[in-house]
Structure formats: C-alpha cells, structure tokens
DSSP file (Angstrom, degrees, kcal/mol; ACC not computed):
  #  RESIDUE AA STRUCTURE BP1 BP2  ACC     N-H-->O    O-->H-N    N-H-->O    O-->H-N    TCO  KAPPA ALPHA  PHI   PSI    X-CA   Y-CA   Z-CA
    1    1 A X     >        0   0    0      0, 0.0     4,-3.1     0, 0.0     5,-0.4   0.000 360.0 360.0 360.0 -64.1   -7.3    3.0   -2.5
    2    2 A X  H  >  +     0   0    0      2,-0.2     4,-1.3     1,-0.2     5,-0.3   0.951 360.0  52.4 -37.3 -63.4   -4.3    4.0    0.1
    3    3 A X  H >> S+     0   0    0      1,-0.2     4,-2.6     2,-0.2     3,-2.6   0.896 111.1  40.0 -27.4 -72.9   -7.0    5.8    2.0
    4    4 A X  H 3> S+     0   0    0      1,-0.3     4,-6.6     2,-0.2    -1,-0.2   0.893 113.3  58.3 -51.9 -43.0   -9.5    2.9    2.3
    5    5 A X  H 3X S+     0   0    0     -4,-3.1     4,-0.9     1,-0.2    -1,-0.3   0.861 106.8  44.6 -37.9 -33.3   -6.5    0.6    3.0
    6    6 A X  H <X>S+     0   0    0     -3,-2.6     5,-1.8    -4,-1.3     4,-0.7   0.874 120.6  46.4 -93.1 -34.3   -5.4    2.9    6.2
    7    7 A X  H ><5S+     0   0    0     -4,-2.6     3,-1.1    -5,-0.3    -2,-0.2   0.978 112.3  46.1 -58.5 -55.0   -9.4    2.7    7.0
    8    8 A X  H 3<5S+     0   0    0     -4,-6.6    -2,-0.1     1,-0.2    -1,-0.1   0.783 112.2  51.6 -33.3 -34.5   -9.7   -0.9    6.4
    9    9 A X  H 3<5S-     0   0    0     -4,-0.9    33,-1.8    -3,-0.5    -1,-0.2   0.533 119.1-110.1 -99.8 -17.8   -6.3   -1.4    8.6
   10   10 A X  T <<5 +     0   0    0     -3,-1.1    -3,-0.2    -4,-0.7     2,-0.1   0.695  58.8 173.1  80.7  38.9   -8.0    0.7   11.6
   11   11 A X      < -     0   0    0     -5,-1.8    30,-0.2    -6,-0.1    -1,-0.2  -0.326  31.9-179.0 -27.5 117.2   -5.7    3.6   11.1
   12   12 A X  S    S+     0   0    0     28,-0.6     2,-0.1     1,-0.3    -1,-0.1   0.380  75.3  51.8-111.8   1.9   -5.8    6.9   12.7
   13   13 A X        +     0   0    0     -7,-0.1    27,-0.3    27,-0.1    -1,-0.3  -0.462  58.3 166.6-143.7  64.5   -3.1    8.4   11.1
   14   14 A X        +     0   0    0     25,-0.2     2,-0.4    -3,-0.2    25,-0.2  -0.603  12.1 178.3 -92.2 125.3   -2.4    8.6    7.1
   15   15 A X  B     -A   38   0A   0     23,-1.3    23,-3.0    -2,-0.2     2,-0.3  -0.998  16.3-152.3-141.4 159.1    0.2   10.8    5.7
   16   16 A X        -     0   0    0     -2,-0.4     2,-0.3    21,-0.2    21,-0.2  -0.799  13.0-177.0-103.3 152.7    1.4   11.4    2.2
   17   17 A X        -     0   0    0     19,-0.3    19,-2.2    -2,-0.3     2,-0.5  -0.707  22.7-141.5-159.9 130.7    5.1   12.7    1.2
   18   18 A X  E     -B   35   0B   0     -2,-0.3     2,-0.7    17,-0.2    17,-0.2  -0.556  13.7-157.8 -77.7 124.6    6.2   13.4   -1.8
   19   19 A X  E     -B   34   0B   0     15,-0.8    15,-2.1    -2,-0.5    -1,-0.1  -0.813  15.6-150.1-107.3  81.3   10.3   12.1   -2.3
   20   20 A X        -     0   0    0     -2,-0.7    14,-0.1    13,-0.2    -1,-0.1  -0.038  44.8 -61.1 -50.5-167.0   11.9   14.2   -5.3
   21   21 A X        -     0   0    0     12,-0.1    11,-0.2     3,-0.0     2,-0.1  -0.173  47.7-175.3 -49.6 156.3   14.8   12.3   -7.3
   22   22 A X    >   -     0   0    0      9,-1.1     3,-0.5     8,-0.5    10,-0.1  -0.384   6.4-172.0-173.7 100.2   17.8   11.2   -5.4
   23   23 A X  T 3  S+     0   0    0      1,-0.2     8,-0.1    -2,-0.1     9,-0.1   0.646  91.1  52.1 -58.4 -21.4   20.5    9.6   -8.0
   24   24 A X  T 3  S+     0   0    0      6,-0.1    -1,-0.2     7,-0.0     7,-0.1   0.699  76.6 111.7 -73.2 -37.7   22.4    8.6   -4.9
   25   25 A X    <   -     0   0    0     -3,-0.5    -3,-0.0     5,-0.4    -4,-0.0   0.171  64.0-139.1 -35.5 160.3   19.7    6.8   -2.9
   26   26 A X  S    S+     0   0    0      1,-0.0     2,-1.0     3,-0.0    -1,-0.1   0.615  84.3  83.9 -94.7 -12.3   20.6    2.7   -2.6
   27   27 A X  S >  S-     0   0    0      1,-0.2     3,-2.8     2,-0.0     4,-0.3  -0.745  82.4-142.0-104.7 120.0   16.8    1.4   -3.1
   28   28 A X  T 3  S+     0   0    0     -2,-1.0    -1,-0.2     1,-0.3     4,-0.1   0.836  98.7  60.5 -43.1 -42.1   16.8    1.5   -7.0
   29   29 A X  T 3  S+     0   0    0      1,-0.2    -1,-0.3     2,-0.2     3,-0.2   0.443  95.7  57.2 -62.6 -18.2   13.2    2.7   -6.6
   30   30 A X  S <  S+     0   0    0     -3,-2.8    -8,-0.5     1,-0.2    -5,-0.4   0.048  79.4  88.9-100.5  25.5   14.1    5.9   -4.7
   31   31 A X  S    S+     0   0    0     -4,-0.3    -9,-1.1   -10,-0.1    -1,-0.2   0.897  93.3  41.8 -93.6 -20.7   16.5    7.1   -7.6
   32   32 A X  S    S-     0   0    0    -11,-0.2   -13,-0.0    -3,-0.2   -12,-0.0  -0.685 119.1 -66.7-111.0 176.9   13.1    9.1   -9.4
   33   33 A X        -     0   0    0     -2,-0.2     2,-0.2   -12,-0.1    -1,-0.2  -0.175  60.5-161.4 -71.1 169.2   10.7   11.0   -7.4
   34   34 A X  E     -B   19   0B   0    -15,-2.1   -15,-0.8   -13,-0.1     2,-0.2  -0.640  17.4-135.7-132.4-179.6    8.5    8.7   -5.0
   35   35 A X  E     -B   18   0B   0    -17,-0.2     2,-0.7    -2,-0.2   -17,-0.2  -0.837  19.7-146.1-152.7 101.9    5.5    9.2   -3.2
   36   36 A X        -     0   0    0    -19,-2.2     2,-0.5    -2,-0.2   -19,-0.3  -0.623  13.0-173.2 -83.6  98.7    5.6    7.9    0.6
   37   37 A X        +     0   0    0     -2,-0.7     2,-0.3   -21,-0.2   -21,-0.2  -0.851  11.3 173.0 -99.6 117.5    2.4    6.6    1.8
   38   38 A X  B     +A   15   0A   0    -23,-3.0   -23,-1.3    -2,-0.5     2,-0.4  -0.897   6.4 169.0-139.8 152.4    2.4    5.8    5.8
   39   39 A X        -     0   0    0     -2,-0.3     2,-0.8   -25,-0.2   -25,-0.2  -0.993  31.2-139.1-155.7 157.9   -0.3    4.7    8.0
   40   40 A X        +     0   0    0     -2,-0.4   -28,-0.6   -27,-0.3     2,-0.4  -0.535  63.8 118.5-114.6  71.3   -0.3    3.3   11.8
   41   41 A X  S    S-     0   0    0     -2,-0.8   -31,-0.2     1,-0.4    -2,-0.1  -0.948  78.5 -74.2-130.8 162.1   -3.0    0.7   11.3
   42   42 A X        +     0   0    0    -33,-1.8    -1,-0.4    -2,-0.4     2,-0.2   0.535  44.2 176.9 -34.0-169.4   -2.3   -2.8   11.7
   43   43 A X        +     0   0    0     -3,-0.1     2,-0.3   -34,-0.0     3,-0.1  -0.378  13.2 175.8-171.5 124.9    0.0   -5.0    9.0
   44   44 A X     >  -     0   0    0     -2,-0.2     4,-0.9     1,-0.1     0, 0.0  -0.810  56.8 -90.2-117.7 162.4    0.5   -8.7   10.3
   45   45 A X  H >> S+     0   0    0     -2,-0.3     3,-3.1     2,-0.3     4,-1.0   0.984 125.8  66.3 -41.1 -61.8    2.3  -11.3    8.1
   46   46 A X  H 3> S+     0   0    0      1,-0.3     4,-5.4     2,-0.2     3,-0.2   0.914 104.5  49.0  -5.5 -66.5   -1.6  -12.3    6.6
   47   47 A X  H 3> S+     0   0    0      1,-0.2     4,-1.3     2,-0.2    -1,-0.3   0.726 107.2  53.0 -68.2 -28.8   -1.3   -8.9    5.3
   48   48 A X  H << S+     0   0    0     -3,-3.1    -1,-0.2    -4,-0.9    -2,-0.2   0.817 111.6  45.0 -92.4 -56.3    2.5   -9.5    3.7
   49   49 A X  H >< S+     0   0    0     -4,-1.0     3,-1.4    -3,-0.2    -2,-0.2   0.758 106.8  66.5 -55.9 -48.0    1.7  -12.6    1.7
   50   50 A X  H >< S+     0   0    0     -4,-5.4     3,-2.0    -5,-0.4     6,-0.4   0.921  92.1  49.2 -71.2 -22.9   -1.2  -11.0    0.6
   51   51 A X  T 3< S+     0   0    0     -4,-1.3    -1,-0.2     1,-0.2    -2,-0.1   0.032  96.5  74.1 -91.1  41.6   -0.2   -8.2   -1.5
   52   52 A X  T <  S+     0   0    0     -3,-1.4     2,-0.3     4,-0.2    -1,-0.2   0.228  99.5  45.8-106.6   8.1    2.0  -10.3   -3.2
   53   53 A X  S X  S-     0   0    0     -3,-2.0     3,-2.0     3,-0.3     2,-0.3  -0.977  79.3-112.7-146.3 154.0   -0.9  -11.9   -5.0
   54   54 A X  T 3  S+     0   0    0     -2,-0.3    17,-0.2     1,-0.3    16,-0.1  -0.695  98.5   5.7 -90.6 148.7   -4.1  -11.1   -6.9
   55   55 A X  T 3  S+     0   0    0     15,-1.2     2,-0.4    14,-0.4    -1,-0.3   0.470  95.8 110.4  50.9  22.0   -7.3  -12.2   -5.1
   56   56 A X    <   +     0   0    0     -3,-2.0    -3,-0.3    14,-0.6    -4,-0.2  -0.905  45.6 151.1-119.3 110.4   -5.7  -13.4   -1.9
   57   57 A X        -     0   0    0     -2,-0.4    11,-0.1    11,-0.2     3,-0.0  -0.393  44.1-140.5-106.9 171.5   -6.8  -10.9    0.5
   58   58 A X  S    S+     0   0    0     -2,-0.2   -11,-0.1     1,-0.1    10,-0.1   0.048  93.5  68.8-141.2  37.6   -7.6  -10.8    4.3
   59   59 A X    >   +     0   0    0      9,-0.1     3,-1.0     3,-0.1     6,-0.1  -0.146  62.0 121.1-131.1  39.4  -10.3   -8.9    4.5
   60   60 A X  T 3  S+     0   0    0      1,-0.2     8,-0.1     3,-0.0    -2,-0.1   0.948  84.9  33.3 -65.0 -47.9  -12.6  -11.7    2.8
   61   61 A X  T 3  S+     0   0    0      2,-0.0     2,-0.4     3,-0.0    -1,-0.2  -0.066  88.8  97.2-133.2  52.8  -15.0  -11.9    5.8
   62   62 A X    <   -     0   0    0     -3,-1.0    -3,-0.1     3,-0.1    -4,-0.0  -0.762  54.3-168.8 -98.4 149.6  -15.1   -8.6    7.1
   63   63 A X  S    S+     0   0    0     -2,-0.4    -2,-0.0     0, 0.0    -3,-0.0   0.300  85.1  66.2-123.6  -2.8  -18.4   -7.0    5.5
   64   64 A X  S    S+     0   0    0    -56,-0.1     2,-0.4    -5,-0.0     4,-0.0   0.715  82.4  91.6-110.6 -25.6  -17.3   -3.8    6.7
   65   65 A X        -     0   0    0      1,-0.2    -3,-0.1    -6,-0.1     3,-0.1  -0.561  53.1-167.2 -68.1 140.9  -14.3   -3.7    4.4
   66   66 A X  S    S+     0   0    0     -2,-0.4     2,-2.0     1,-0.2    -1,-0.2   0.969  87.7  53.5 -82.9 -43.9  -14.6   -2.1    1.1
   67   67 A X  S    S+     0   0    0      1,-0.2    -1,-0.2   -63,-0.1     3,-0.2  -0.366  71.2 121.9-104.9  93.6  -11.2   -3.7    0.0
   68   68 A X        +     0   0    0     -2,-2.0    -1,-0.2    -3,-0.1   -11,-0.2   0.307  51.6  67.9-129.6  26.9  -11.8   -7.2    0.7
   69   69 A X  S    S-     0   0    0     -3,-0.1   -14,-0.4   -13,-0.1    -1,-0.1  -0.005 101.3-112.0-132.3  30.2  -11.3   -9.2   -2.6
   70   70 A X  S    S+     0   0    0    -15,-0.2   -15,-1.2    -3,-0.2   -14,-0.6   0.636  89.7  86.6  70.4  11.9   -7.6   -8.7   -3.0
   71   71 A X    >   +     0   0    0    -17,-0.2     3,-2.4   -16,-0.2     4,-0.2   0.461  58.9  92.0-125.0 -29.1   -6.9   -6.3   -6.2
   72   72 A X  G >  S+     0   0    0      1,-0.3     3,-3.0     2,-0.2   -70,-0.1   0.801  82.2  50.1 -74.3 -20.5   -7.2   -2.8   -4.8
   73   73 A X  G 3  S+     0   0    0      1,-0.4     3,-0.3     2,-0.1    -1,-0.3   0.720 107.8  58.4 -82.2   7.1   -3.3   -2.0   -3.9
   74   74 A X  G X  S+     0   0    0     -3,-2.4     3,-0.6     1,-0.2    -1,-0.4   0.289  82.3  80.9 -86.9  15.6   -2.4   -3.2   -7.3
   75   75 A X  T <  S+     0   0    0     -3,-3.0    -1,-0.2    -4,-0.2    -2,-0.1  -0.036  77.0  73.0-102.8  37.8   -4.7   -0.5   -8.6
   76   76 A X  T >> S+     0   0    0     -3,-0.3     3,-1.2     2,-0.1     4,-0.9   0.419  76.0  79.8-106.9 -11.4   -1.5    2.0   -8.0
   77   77 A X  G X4 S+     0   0    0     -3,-0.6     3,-1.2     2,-0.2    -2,-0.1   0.917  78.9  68.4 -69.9 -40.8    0.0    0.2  -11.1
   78   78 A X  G 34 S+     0   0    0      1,-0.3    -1,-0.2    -4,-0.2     3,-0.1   0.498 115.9  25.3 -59.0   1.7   -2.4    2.8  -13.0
   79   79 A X  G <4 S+     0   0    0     -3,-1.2     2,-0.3     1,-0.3    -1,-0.3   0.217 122.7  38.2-140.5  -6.9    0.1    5.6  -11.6
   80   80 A X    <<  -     0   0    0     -3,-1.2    -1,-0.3    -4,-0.9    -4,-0.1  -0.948  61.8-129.7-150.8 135.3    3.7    3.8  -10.9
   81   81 A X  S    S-     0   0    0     -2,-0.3     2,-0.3    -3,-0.1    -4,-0.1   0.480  84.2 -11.2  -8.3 -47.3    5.7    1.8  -11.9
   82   82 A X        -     0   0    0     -6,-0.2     2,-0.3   -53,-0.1     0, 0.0  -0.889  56.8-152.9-176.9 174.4    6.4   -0.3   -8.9
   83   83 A X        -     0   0    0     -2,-0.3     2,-0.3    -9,-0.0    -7,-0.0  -0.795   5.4-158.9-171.3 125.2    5.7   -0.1   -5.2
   84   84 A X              0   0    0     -2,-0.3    -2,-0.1     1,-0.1     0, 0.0  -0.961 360.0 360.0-132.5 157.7    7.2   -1.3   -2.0
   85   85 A X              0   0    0     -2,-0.3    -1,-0.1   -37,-0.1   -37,-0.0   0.132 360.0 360.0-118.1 360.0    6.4   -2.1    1.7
C-alpha cells in the first residue's frame, strides 16, 4: 500500500527506515520503534483531508490509480497501532 501510494503520488523516490525505541523522543508515537516511510511525490491539502476519512479519496477519477476508493492507507492498521503524516 505505501508503495502504490508513492506510485499513485508520481514519486521517484521511496525509502523505508526503521526508528528503534527512543523513551526520550517528544512525539508520543516515536517512544517504541517506528517505521519511516518517505516519498517525493506530490501531497496537496486534497490529499490531507483525505486520509483522515474512509472513502474520501482523490484519486476517484484517475483510472490509472490502483488506490482510488479511499481505504488503502488505513490498511497499515493491520501492522500498527497508529500512524502520522
């Protein structure tokens, strides 16, 4: 799902990086290990408002995007906890 997202977004550039623990950190979410997902394809406001809700997408009438019905970066709940942009 990150992949296709960084395809969708016209991305040339995806990296992963894995964040051990850090009890110190200030973002409550970087106190266990993390997993840092980065991509240089677009992100506009559209895109901000939509992944805060299920089935409101912005890739509804693109036909060349696979994640166009809104769900797929909530399918990372099946592996964390929580997630932020």
């Amino acid at each position: 799902e990150l992949i296709q997202n960084a395809e969708d977004a016209g991305a040339d550039r995806l990296d992963f990086f894995y964040l051990p623990a850090d009890s110190t950190a200030n973002h409550l979410l970087m106190r266990g290990p993390s997993l840092l997902v980065v991509n240089n394809g677009a992100f506009r406001v559209e895109h901000r408002y939509a992944i805060r809700q299920i089935n409101l997408g912005t890739k509804g009438t693109d036909d060349r995007a696979i994640g166009r019905f809104g769900k797929g970066l909530k399918s990372v709940f099946a592996w964390c906890d929580a997630f932020f942009i």
